[in-house]
C-alpha positions in Angstrom: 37.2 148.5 22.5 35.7 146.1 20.0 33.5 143.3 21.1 35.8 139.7 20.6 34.7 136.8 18.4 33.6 133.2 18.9 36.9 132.1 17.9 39.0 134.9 19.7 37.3 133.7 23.3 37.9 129.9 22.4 40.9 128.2 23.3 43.0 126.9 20.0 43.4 123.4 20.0 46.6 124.0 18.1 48.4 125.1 21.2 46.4 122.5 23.3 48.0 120.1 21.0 51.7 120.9 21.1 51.6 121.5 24.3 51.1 118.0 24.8 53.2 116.7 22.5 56.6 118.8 24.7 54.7 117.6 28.5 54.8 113.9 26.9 58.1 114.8 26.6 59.3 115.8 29.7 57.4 113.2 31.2 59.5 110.6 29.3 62.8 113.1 29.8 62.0 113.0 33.5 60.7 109.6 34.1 64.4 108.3 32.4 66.6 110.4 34.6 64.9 109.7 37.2 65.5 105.9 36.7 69.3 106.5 36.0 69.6 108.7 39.0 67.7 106.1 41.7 70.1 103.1 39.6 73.2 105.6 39.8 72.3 106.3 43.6 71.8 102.4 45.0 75.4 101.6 42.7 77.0 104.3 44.7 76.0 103.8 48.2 76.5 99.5 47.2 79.8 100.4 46.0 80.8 102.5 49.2 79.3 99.6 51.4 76.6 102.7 53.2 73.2 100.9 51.5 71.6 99.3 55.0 74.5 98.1 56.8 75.3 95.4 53.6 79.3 95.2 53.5 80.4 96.1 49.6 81.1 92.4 49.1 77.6 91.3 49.5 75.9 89.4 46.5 72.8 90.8 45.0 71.5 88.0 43.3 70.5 84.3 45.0 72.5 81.8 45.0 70.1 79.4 42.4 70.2 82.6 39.8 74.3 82.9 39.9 74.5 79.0 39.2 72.2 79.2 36.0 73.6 82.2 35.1 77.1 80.9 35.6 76.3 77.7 33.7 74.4 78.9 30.2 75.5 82.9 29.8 72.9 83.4 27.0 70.2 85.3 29.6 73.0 88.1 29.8 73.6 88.3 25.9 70.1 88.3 25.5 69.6 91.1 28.3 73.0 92.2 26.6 70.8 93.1 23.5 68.0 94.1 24.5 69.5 97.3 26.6 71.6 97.7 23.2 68.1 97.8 21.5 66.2 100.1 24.0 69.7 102.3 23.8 69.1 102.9 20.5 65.3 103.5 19.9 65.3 106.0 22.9 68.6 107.8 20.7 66.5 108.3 17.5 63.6 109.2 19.5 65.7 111.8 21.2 67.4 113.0 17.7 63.8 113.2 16.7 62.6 115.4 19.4 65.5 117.8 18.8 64.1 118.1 15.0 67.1 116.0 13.5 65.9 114.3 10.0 63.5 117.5 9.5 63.0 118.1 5.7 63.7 122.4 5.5 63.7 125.1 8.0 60.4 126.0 9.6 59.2 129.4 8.6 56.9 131.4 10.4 55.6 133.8 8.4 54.1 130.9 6.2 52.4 129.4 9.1 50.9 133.0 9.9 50.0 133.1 6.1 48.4 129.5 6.3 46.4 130.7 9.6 44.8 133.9 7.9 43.7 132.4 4.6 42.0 129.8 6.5 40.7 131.7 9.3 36.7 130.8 8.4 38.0 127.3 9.2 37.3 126.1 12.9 39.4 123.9 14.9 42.5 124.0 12.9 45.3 121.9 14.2 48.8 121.9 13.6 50.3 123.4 11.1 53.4 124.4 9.5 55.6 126.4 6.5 58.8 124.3 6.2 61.3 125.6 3.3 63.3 122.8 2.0 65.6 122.7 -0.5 63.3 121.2 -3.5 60.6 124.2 -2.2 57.7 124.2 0.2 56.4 121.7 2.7 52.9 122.7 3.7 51.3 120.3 6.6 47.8 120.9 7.9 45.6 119.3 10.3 41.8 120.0 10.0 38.7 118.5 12.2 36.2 115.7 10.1 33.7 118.7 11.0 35.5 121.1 8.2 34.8 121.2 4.6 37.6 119.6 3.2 36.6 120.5 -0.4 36.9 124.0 0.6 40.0 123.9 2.6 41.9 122.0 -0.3 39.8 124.8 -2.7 41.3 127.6 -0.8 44.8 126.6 -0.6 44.7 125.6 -4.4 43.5 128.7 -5.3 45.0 131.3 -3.0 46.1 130.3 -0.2 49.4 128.1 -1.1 50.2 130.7 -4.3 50.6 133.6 -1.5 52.8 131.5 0.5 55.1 130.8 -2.4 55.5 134.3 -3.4 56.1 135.6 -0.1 58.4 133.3 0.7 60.4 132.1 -1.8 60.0 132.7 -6.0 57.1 131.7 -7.5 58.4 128.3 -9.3 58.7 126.8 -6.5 57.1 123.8 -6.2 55.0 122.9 -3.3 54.3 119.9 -1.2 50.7 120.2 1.0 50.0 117.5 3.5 46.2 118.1 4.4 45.5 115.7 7.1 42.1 115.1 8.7 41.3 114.2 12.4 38.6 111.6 13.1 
């Protein structure tokens, strides 16, 4: 059996990286429902009169807070608009983690393409082959440690043209987003 390589033993910071990215968000997935299902629980045993012996009737809040609410309603509207506005930033950010808004399909057999022609390149981060339809969408993430001259050289050259013509026909234009980390 052959003897592996440097970069065959080391971990790929690629996966390390979206692995993190879908914990953060079951984290956030979990850490939600598990708010609405504590909140859904105390209305439910409040409402059925079983939460410590308090009858169903009970009030929840003082007697100074009900006044001032009673006499200016603006908290509410404002507290009103503000679950209206957290309602609807966690919607796109749950549109977003589904892939909604996403410019093509993602193709693997780009990525794979990507990964080989710059396999001299170490610590490579994300990356992806999206077909869209005004072409390709080439994104690349690449440590301040690589040579970025060369990168860019090699998918001008070679890399990118390969892509093109596997993939789709060879006028196709091409977007590459080369980002690097600090």
């Amino acid at each position: 059996m052959p003897e592996r390589t440097e970069a065959q033993r080391a971990p790929s910071r690629a996966k390390g990286a979206s692995i993190r990215q879908y914990a953060g968000n079951r984290v956030g997935l979990a850490i939600v429902g598990g708010t609405l299902l504590g909140l859904g629980a105390y209305a439910w045993l409040r409402g059925h009169g079983r939460f410590f012996d308090l009858p169903a009737a009970t009030r929840i809040l003082p007697a100074p807070t009900r006044r001032v609410l009673a006499d200016e309603p603006w908290p509410l509207w404002v507290l009103a608009l503000s679950f209206l506005l957290l309602t609807l930033v966690s919607l796109r950010w749950l549109l977003l983690s589904l892939g909604w808004g996403r410019r093509g399909a993602h193709n693997g057999t780009g990525t794979a393409m990507l990964f080989v022609g710059l396999k001299g390149v170490e610590g490579l981060g994300r990356s992806a082959v999206r077909v869209a339809e005004n072409g390709l969408h080439v994104t690349l993430t690449c440590p301040s440690t690589a040579d970025v001259g060369a990168v860019v050289s090699k998918l001008d050259h070679d890399i990118v043209g390969r892509i093109r013509r596997e993939i789709s026909d060879d006028d196709a234009s091409t977007v590459v987003r080369l980002h690097v980390r600090r």
